[in-house]
N, C-alpha and C positions, 0 to 999 in steps of 0.2 A: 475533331481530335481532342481528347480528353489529358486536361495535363495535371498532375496529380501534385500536390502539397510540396513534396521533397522536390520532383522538378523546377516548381517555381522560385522554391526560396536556392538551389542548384544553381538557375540561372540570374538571380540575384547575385550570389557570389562572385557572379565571372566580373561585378562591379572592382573584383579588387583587379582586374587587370590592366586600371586605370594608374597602376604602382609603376608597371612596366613600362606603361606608356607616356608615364611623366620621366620618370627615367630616362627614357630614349629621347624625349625632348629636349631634358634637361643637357644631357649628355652630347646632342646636337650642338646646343645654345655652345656650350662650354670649347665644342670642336670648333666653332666659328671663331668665337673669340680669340682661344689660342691662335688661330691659324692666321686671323688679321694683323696679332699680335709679333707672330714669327713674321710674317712678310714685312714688315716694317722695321722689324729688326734687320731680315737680312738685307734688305734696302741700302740701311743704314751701315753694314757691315761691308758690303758689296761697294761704296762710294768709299768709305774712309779708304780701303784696299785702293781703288783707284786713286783717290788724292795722294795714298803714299809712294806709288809709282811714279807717278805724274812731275812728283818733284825730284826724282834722280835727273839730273842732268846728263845728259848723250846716253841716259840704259836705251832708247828706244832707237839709236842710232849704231850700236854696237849690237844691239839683237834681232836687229834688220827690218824693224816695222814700218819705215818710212815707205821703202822702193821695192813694193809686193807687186808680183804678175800673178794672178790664179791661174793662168797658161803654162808660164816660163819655171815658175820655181816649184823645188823639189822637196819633199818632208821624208825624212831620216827617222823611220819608226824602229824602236828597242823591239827586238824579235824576244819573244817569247818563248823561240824552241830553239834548237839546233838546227840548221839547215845543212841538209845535203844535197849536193847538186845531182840531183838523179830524173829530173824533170817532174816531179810528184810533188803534190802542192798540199799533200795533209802537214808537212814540217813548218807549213806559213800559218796557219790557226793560229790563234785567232786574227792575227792582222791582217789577214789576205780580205778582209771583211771591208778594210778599208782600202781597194787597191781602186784608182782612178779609172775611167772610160776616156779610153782618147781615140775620136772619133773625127768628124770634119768642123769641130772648131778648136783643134790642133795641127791641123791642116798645113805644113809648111810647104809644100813644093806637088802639084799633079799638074802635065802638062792637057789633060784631059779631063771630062769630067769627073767628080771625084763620085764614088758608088761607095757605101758604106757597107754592103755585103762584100766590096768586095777587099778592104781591109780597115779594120779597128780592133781595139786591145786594150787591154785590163793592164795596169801596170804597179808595182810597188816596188819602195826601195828601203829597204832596213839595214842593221848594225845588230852586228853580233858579236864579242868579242875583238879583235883585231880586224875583223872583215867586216868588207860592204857587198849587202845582195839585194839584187833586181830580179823579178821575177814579171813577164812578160805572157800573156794568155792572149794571144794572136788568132785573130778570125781572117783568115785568106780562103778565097773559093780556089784560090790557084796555089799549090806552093812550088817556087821554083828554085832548085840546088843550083851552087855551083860546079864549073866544069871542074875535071880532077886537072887536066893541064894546061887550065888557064891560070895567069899569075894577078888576073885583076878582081879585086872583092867586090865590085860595086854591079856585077852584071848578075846576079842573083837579088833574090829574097836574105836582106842584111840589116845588120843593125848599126846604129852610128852613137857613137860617144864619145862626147865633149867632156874633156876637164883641166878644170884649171886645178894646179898642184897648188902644193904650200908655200910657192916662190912665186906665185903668182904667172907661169906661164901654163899657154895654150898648149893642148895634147886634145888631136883626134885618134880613134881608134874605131876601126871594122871585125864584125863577127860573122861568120859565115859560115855556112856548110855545105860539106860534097856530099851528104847523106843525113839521116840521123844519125843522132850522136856524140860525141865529147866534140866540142869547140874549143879553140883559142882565139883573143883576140891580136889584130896583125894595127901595128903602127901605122900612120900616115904620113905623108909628107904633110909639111909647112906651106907647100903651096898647092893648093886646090885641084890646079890643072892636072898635078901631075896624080894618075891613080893607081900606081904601082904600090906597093907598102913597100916600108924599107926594111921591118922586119917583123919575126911574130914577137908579143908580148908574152909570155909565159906565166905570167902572173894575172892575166885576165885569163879566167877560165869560165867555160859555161859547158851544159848539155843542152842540146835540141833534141825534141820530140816530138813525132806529131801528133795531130787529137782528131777529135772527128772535125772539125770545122776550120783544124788550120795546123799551130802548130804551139809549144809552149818551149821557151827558151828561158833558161835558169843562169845567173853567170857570178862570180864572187869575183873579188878584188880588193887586195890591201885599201886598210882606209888610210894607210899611210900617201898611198897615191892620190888621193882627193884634198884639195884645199877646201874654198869655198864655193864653188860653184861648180855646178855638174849638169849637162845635158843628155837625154838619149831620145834617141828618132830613129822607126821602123819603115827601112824605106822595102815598097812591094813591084816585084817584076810578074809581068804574069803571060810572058809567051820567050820560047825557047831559041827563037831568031835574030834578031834585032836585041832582045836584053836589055831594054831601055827601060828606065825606072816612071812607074806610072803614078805612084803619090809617094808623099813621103812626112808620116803622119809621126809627129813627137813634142819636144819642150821647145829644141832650137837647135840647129846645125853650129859645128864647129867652124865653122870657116867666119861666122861672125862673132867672137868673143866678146865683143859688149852685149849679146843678144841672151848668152847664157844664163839661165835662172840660177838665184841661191840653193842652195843647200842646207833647209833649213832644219835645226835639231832644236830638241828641248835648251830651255832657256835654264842655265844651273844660277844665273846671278839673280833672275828674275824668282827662284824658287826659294835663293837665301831669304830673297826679301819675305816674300810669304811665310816662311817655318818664323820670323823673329815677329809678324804679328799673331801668330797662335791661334785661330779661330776655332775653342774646342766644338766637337762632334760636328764641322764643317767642313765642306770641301770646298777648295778654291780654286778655280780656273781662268788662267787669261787665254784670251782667243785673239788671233789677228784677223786683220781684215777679210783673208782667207777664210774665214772661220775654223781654221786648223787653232790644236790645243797647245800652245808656246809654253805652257808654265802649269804647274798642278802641285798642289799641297795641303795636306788634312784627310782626315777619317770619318767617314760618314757613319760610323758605331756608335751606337748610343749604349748606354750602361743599363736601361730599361730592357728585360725580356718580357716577351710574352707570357699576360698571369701574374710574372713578379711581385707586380706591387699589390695586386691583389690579396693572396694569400694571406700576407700580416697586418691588412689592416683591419681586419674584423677581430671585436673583441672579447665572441664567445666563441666557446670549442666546436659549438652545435653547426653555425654557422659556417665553421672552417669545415669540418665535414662534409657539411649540405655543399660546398662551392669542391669540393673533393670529387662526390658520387656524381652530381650534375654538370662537371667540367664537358664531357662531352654533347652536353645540351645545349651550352653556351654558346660554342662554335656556330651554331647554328645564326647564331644572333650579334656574334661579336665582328670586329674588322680583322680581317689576321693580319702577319706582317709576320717579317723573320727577323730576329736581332742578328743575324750575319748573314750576307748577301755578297755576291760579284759586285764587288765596289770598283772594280778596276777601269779606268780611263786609258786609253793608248797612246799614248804621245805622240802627238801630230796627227792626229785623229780628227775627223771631221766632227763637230759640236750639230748637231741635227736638231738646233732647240728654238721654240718660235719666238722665242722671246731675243737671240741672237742677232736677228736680222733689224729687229728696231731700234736694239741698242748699237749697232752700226749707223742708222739712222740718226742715233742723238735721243732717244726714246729709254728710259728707264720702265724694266719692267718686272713682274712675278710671274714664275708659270709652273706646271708640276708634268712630272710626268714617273710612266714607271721603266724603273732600272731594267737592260736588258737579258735578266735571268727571272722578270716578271714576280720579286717578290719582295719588292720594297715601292712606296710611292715616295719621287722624292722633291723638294720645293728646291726652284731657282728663281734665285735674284739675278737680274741682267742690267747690268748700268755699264754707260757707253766708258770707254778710257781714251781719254784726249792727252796732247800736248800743243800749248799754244794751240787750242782752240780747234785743232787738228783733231777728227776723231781714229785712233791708232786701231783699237779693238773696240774687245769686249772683257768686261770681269762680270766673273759669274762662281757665285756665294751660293752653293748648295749644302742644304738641310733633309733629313727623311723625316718624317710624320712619324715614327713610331713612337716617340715620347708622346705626343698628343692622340694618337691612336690608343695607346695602351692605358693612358686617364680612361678615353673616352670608353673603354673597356670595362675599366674597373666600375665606371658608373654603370654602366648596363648590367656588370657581374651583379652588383649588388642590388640595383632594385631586382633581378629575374630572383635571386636570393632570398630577398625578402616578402615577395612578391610567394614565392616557395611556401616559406613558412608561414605568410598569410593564409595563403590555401590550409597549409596543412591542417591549423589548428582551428582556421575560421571555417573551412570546409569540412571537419571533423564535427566540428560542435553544429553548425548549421545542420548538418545532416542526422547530427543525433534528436535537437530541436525538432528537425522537421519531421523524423520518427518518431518523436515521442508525442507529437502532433496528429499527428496523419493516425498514429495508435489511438490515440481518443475518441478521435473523428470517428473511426473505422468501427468502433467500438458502437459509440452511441448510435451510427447509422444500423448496426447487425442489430442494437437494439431497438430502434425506428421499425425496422423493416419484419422483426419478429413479433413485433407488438399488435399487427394488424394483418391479416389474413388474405389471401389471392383475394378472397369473396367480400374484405371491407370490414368484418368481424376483427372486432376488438377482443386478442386474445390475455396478455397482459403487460404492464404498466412498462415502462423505465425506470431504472434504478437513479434515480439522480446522483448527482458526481459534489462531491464536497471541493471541489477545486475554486477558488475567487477569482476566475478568469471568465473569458467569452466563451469558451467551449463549457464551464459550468452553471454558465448565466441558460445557456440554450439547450442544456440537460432538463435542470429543473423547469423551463419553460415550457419543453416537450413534455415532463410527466406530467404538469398541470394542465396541458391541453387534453392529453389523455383521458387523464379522469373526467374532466369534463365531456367529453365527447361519451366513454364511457356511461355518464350519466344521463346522458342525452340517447342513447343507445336505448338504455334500461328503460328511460320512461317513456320513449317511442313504443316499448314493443309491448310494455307496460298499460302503454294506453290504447292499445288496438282492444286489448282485452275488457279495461275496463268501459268503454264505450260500445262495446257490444252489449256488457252485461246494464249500462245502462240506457241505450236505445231502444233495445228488444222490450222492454215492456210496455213504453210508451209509444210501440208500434203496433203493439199485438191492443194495446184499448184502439188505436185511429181504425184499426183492421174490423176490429168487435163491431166499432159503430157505424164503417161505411158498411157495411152487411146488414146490420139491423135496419137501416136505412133504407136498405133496399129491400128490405121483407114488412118492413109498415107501410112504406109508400103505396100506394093503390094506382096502379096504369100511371106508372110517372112519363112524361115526357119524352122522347124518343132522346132528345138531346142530356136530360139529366141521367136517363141511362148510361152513358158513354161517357159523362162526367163520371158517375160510380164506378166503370168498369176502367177506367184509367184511371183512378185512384189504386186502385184497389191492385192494378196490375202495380204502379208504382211500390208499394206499399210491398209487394212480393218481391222486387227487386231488392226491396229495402233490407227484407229476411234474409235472402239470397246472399249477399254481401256481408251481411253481420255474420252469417253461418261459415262462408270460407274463411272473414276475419276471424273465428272462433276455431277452426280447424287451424289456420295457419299458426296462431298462438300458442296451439297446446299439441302442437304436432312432436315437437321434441319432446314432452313428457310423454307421451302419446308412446314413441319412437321405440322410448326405453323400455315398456310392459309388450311389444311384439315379440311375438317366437319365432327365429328364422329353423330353417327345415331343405336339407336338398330339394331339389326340383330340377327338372326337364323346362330349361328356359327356355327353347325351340320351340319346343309343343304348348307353352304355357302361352306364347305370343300367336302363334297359330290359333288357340282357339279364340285368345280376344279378337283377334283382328275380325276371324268368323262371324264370333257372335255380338260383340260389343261395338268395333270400330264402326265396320261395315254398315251393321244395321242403321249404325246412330248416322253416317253420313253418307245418305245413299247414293248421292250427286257425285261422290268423290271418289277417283281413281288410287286402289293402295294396291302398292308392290311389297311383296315380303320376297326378301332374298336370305332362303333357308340355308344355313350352315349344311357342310355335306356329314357330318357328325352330330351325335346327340351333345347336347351342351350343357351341362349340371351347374347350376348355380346355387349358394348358401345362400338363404334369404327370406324374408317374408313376400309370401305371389302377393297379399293381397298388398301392400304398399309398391311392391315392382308392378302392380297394374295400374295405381294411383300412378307413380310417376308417369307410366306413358301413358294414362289418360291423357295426363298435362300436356306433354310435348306432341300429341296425337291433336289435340284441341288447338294448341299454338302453329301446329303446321299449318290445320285447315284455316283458321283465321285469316294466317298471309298468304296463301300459296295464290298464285295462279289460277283461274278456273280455265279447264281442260287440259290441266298437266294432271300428275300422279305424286301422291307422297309415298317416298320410297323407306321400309324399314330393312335395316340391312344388319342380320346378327352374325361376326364371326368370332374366331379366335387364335390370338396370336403371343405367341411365347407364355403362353400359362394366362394369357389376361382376357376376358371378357371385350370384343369389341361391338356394342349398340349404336347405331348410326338412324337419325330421323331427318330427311333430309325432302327441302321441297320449292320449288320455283316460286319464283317471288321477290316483292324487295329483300336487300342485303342487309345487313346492322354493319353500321359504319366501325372498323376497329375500336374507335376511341372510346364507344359505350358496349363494346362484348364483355367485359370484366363486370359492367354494375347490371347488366339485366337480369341478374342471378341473385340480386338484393333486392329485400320486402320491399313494397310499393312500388317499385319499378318497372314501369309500362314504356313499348315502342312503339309506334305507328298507329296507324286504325284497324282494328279491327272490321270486319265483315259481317259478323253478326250482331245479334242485340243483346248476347248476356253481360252483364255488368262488369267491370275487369277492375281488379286494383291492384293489379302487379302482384299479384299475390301464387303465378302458377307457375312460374321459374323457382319462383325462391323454394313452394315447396317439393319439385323437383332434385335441387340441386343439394337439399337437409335429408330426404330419402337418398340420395347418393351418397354421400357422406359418412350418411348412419351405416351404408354397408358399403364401406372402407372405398369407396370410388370417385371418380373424377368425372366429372364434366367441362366442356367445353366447346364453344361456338364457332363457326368458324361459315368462309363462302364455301361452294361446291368448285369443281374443276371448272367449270364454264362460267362461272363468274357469275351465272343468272340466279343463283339460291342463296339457302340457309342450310346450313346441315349441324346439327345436336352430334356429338360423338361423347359417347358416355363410355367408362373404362370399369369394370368390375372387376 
C-alpha cells in the first residue's frame, strides 16, 4: 500500500489528539478530587446534623423513635392528589409506589395452614386535607360477601380497625359488604364476645370492588377520629357454610390495645431543627429505624446549568463561536445532567439506599445513586443518629454532582475546543506544507522519469531547483548525475566507433600476413595448417564484429538519408520468408500467418527486412529445435500488428526493458556467429525511426518468446 507525503504528515497531525486526551485525564483527575472532597464534607455535614439532634432532650421520645415495630406501626403519607373513593388507584400516584406487602409475616390469627395465594395485600395510609385514606389491593382466590339478612360482620370477607382517638380510648370497627359497592363502617362492642355491632359509623366510608385476583377496598375517615395509634387487619372467609375466618393477616387486632402500632407522620419539630442549620444546595433526611423518612429539608438545585460556566469563560469571540457551532459535538463527550429534576422524597417513604442499613448498624458511610426520574446522580452521606449510645436512625446529607459534573465539562469543552482549533490551523498549514512538498516531489519525479526513456536513453537533463532545502540538495544532485551518465552514454557509443576505426587496420595487416604465410610456406605441416586456418577464421570474426559495431553506430545517421515509400507489407514478408529466411535456415520450421487483407505500410522495405532479419536470427538462436517460429502480421484499429514468436527459453521480466539497449546479450546462443548485443538494439532504432513500438513479452503457454512490434 502506497502512502503518499500529505497522508503521512495527515497522520502526524492526529498527535494533537493528545490535547483531548490530556483533557479528559485531566478533567478525571479533577472529578476525583472534587468528589473525595464532597464526601468528606458531607460526612462531616451529615454528623454535625446528628450531634445537633442528638442533644434535644425527649425530641426522640416525643417523635416516637424509641418503641418502632416494622410490623405494628403505621406511616401517614401527604397524598399528592385528590382522592376519590371510587375503588381506582390512578388518584394514589405517586404514593401507591410505596404501599407495603402484607403477607404471612403479618400473619395475626389462621386456624389452618396459612396459603399466601390464598390472601395477601398491598396496603397504604395517607392524609389529605381533613381526611385519612387507606387503600387496600387484596389477593383472595375466594371472595365471600355478606348475607343481606344477617346482622353479624365477621362471617364474610372483612376488614377490622383499631383506633385509639385523641382521648386516648379504644374503638373497633368492621367493613363489609353484601355485594360490590359503597361500604360503611359498623361499630363494635367493647367486649370481644359479643359480635353484633351496635351501630353503623357514618363517617367511615369505603367502596369495594372487585379485580381480577380479589378485590380493592378504598375507605376515608375524619382524621379528627384518630389519635395516635391506628390498626387495620384483613381478615379472609372462603366457603359459604360454616363462615369461619381462615387468616387474618394486618398491623394488630383491636381487642388488644397495647398491641396497636403508631401512627407515624412527618416529624414538623424535627424539620424546624433542619431549616435553622441551612445546608445550602443539600438535602437532608432522618430515617428511623424502619427506614421510613421522619424528617426532610433542603434543595437539591444547584445554580450551575448545563454549558453555563462554559460560555464566558473563553476569552476570544472565535472560541465562543467555535464552542457555539460544535455544542452538539460536545454531547457526545460530555456527562449530561439536568439542572432541575424530581427532587421529591415522600414522607414516610421507604429510604432504599445501601448505605442505610450500615448506618443502622453503627457504620458511617458515602454512596450515590441516581434520582428516580433518571436524570441527576446524586451523593449520600449516611451517618448512624444515636442517643445515649442508642442507635435511633439514620441522617442522610445528599448532594448532586452536577457542579462537579459541569467543571468536569467545561474542562473537556475546552481542550475538544482547542483541540478544534489546533486542527484547524495546524491541519490547515500541515496540509498546505505537505502540498507544497509532495508538488516538488511530483514535480522533480515527472522530471526524473522524462529525462530517461522506456529504452534507458537519456533524453534530457533536470532543471535544478534553487531552493536550500533536501528536496534542492536532490534536484541538483539528480541533474549532475545526469550529465554524467549522459557523458558516459556519449563516449560508450562514441567508443564503439572509434575502436572499430582503430582495430580494423591492425586486423587487416595480422590478415595480410597469416595469408602470405600461407603462400611462402612450401608443404607446411598438416598441424601448422590448421594453426593458419584458425587464425585466420579468428581474424574473420574479428571483421565481422567491427562491421556490425560500425553499422550499429552509424545506423541513426544512416536512418535519417533512407526514403520510405508505401509498400504491401504482406507480400514484402512473404517473399523474404521464401527467398531469404527459408533458404538461410533449412533446418527450421516458419509459419507465416497472413493477414486476410493487403496491409500497406509507409517505410523503407529494405531496413523493415533488416529488422526482421534480426528478430528472424534471434528467434532461431533460442528457439527449440523441432518447434516452428511463428510470424504472425495483422491489423488492429489503424495500427500495424507484427508478432515473431518461438519455443524456447523465456527472458525473465526484470531484463525485457534492457534487451533492447547496445551490448545487451541473453542466454547462449546456438550458433557460432559472434554477438554483441548489437541485434535488438538495432531493431528496436528501425522501429522507432518509423514511429513504432516494440515489445517483449511470454507466449500464452508460457513455453516462449514472442517480439510484438506495433507500426
Amino acid at each position: 500500500m502506497r502512502f503518499s507525503l500529505r497522508l503521512k504528515l495527515t497522520l502526524v497531525s492526529l498527535l494533537l489528539l493528545f490535547i483531548p486526551l490530556t483533557g479528559f485525564r485531566f478533567s478525571e483527575l479533577i472529578k476525583q478530587d472534587l468528589m473525595q472532597s464532597r464526601k468528606e464534607t458531607m460526612l462531616f455535614s451529615a454528623r454535625a446534623v446528628a450531634s445537633a439532634l442528638s442533644g434535644r432532650t425527649g425530641l426522640f421520645d416525643r417523635e416516637l423513635f424509641h418503641s418502632l415495630s416494622p410490623t405494628r406501626d403505621l406511616y401517614l403519607f401527604q397524598l399528592s392528589n385528590p382522592i376519590r373513593i371510587n375503588g381506582k388507584t390512578e388518584d394514589w400516584q405517586p404514593e401507591l409506589k410505596q404501599a407495603r406487602i402484607f403477607g404471612e409475616e403479618h400473619l395475626l390469627f389462621s386456624p389452618e395452614t396459612y396459603r399466601h395465594e390464598s390472601l395477601h395485600y398491598r396496603h397504604l395510609t395517607g392524609i389529605r386535607g381533613e381526611y385519612l385514606f387507606a387503600i387496600f389491593l387484596v389477593t383472595d382466590d375466594k371472595v365471600i360477601y355478606r348475607q343481606p339478612d344477617s346482622a353479624r360482620q365477621d362471617l364474610s370477607d372483612h376488614l377490622q380497625i383499631g383506633v385509639e382517638d385523641q382521648q386516648g380510648r379504644l374503638h373497633q370497627y368492621l367493613l363489609t359488604a353484601t355485594q360490590p359497592g359503597w361500604v360503611n363502617g359498623y361499630l363494635m362492642p367493647e367486649d370481644s364476645r359479643i359480635n353484633i355491632p351496635e351501630r353503623m359509623e357514618p363517617r367511615i366510608q369505603g367502596m369495594w370492588v372487585e379485580s381480577e385476583d380479589g378485590y380493592i377496598l378504598e375507605i376515608r375517615m375524619p382524621i379528627e377520629m384518630v389519635g395516635r395509634k391506628l390498626a387495620f387487619a384483613i381478615a379472609d372467609v372462603d366457603e359459604t357454610i360454616e363462615r369461619r375466618t381462615t387468616a387474618l393477616v394486618g398491623t394488630a387486632t383491636a381487642e388488644n390495645g397495647g398491641k396497636l402500632g403508631w401512627l407515624l407522620t412527618p416529624s414538623q419539630a424535627i424539620e424546624e431543627i433542619l431549616k435553622s442549620l441551612d445546608r445550602p444546595h443539600s438535602r437532608v433526611l432522618i430515617v428511623d429505624t424502619n427506614r421510613r423518612v421522619r424528617a426532610s429539608f433542603g434543595s437539591l438545585a444547584e445554580e450551575t446549568a448545563p454549558g453555563a460556566a462554559f460560555s464566558s469563560s473563553f476569552l476570544t469571540t472565535f472560541s465562543s463561536l467555535t464552542y457555539q457551532f460544535f455544542s452538539p459535538f460536545y454531547r457526545f463527550f460530555n456527562r449530561p445532567f439536568a439542572a432541575e429534576f424530581n427532587q421529591a422524597v415522600a414522607a414516610s417513604s421507604t429510604l432504599d439506599l445501601a448505605g442505610v442499613k450500615e448506618a443502622l448498624e453503627g457504620t458511617s458511610s458515602v454512596t450515590s445513586y441516581t434520582g428516580n426520574d433518571g436524570q441527576a446522580e446524586i451523593m449520600a452521606a449516611i451517618v448512624p443518629l444515636r442517643e445515649d449510645k442508642k442507635i435511633l436512625g439514620a441522617v442522610v446529607v445528599e448532594q448532586t454532582t452536577n457542579s462537579i459534573l459541569a467543571l468536569q465539562n467545561k474542562v473537556i469543552e475546552e481542550s475538544l475546543t482547542l483541540t478544534i482549533i489546533a486542527f484547524v490551523f495546524g491541519g490547515v498549514g500541515l496540509i498546505l506544507f505537505a502540498s507544497r512538498l509532495s508538488s516538488r516531489i511530483r514535480r522533480l519525479g515527472n522530471q526524473a522519469a522524462n529525462a530517461i526513456s522506456d529504452s534507458g536513453q537519456i533524453r534530457t537533463t533536470i532543471a535544478p531547483m534553487a531552493a536550500r532545502d533536501e528536496i534542492g540538495d536532490l534536484s541538483r544532485t539528480l541533474t549532475v548525475m545526469l550529465r554524467q551518465l549522459q557523458s558516459q552514454t556519449e563516449y560508450r557509443e562514441k567508443m564503439a566507433d572509434n575502436l572499430e576505426h582503430e582495430m580494423r587496420t591492425p586486423l587487416a595487416g595480422i590478415s595480410a600476413s597469416l595469408k602470405n604465410m600461407a603462400r611462402e610456406m612450401e608443404n607446411p605441416p598438416q598441424h601448422i595448417t590448421e594453426y593458419l586456418d584458425w587464425a585466420l577464421e579468428d581474424v574473420s570474426r574479428l571483421e565481422n564484429l567491427l562491421t556490425a559495431v560500425r553499422d550499429a553506430t552509424s545506423l541513426k545517421q544512416a536512418l535519417e538519408m533512407d526514403f520510405k515509400e508505401d509498400f504491401l507489407l504482406d507480400t514484402a514478408i512473404e517473399m523474404w520468408f521464401l527467398h531469404s529466411w527459408q533458404p538461410a535456415f533449412p533446418t527450421v520450421e516458419f509459419k507465416y500467418r497472413k493477414p486476410a487483407a493487403p496491409i500497406t505500410l509507409h517505410g523503407d522495405p529494405a531496413r523493415i527486412h533488416q529488422m526482421l532479419d534480426k528478430l528472424i536470427e534471434n528467434a532461431v538462436s533460442f528457439h527449440t529445435e523441432g518447434t516452428a517460429i511463428e510470424i504472425i502480421l495483422t491489423e488492429h484499429n489503424g495500427a500495424i500488428l507484427l508478432q515473431v514468436a518461438n519455443e524456447g527459453p523465456t527472458i525473465p521480466k526484470e531484463q525485457q526493458n534492457q534487451i533492447f539497449n547496445s551490448m545487451v546479450s541473453f542466454g547462449r546462443q546456438k550458433d557460432k556467429q559472434p554477438h554483441l548485443g548489437l541485434g535488438l538494439y538495432v531493431v528496436r532504432t528501425i522501429v522507432e525511426h518509423h514511429h513504432g513500438t516494440i515489445a517483449v513479452g511470454t507466449t500464452e503457454n508460457g513455453t516462449g518468446t514472442v517480439f510484438t512490434l506495433t507500426l
